[in-house]
Each structure stands twice: as C-alpha cells, then as structure tokens.
Phi, psi and omega in degrees: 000110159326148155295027159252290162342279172350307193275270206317311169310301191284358162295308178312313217263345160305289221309289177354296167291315137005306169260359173246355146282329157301302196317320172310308183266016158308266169345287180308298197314301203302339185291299221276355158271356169300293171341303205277349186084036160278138169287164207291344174287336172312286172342307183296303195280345198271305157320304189290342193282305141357266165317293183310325191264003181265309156343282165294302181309334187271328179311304201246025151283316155321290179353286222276315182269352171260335143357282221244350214096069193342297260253294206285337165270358174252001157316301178287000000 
C-alpha cells in the first residue's frame, strides 16, 4: 500500500469517527432540549449553529495540529 492510500484511509477514518460522534448526539439532542423547555426553534438553531462553527473551525485548525501536534492541541 503507497503513502498516498495510507493518507486516505486515515483521513477517511477521522471523518468517521468524527461524524459518528455527532450521529450519535444527533438523535438525542431535540428530545432532551424540549425535556429543558426550548422551543423546537431554539433547537433547530442550536443545531444548526453547531454545524457551523464546526464548519468554519475546522479548515483553520490544521495548521496548527500538524505544526504542534494532536496530542498537544488537543489539551488545549
């Protein structure tokens, strides 16, 4: 297996874990914020607010972690 594969896989397998920790709180969330007394638009936004800053935050997070090191950006 070539070092080009190698990176697509463990690139693959980030996204992965990555989106099956949302998927996981995904579900849950709209119950247990009703359960708090948000309205379902609150919800919505919050969700959607979410995503976005997960969006924007991720592009200019690289750098820095191939910089310094996961381990060490992820302390912080």
């Amino acid at each position: 297996m070539d070092s080009r594969t190698r990176s697509m896989i463990a690139l693959a397998s980030v996204v992965l874990i990555g989106m099956t920790g949302f998927g996981v709180f995904l579900p849950i969330f709209p119950f247990l914020s009703l359960e708090l007394g948000a309205t379902p638009t609150a919800t919505t936004i919050t969700m959607g607010a979410y995503s976005l800053g997960q969006l924007i935050a991720s592009p200019p997070s690289g750098p820095p972690i191939t910089r310094v090191g996961a381990k060490s950006t992820s302390i912080v």
